[in-house]
N, C-alpha and C positions, 0 to 999 in steps of 0.2 A: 377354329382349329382345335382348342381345349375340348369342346362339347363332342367331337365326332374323336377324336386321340381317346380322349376318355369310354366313348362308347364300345371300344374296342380291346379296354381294360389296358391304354398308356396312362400311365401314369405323366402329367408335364410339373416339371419341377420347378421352381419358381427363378425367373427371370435373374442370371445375374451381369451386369457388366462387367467383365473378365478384363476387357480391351486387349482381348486375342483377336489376331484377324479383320481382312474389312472386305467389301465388297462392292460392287456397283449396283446393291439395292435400293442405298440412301437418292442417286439416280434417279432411277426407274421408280423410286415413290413420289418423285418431284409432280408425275403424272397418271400415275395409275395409283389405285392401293395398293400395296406389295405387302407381301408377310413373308419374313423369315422367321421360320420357325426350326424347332430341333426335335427330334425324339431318341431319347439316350439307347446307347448300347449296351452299355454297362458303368458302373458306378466308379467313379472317377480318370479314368482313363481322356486322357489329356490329346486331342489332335496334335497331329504329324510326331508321334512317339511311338516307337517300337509297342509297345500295349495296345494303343490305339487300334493298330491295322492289324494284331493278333485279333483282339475285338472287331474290328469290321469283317472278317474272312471269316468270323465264326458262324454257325447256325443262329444266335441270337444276332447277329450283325445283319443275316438274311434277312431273317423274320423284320426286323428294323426298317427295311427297306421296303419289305410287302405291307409292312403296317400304314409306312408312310405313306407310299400309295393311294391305300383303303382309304386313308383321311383326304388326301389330297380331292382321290375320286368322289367323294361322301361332299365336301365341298363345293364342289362344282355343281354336283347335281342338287345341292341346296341353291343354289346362285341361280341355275336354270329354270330351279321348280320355283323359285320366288323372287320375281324381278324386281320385290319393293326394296329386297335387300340388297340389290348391285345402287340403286337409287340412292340409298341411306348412305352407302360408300361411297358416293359421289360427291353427296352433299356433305359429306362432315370431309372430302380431302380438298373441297373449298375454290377446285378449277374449275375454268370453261371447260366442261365435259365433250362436249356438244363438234368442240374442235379437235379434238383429239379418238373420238368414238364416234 
């Protein structure tokens, strides 16, 4: 995600544990690799705050969303063109792959 965000001139900023928010990815990585990932919108603007969603309705909140994409897409087609790499992901989340894929 870093290497293709980057390729596209996102900047990713460094991981923090807020313990805002939770999800059903801890889930769904029980058996797949899962990645949540983020790409800012703007610099400090807090989810579910009136800033926020001034920031997501903006043109850079667009752009945000085509960028993500581009990475998302850039991803996949890394996974496609190199099947050693869904393998290495398989082996290091440590299941019977085999039953589930």
């Amino acid at each position: 995600f870093k290497t293709h965000a980057e390729r596209i001139g996102r900047e990713i900023p460094p991981h923090t544990n807020s313990g805002t928010g939770s999800t059903d990815a801890g889930n769904v990585s029980q058996v797949l690799p899962t990645l949540h990932a983020y790409l800012q919108i703007d610099n400090g603007a807090r989810p579910h705050t009136a800033e926020f969603a001034t920031a997501a309705k903006s043109t850079l909140g667009d752009q945000t969303v085509l960028d993500g994409a581009k990475v998302m897409a850039s991803m996949a087609a890394e996974l496609l063109t190199q099947p050693e790499l869904v393998m290495q992901a398989k082996q290091e989340q440590g299941f019977a792959w085999d039953s589930f894929i």
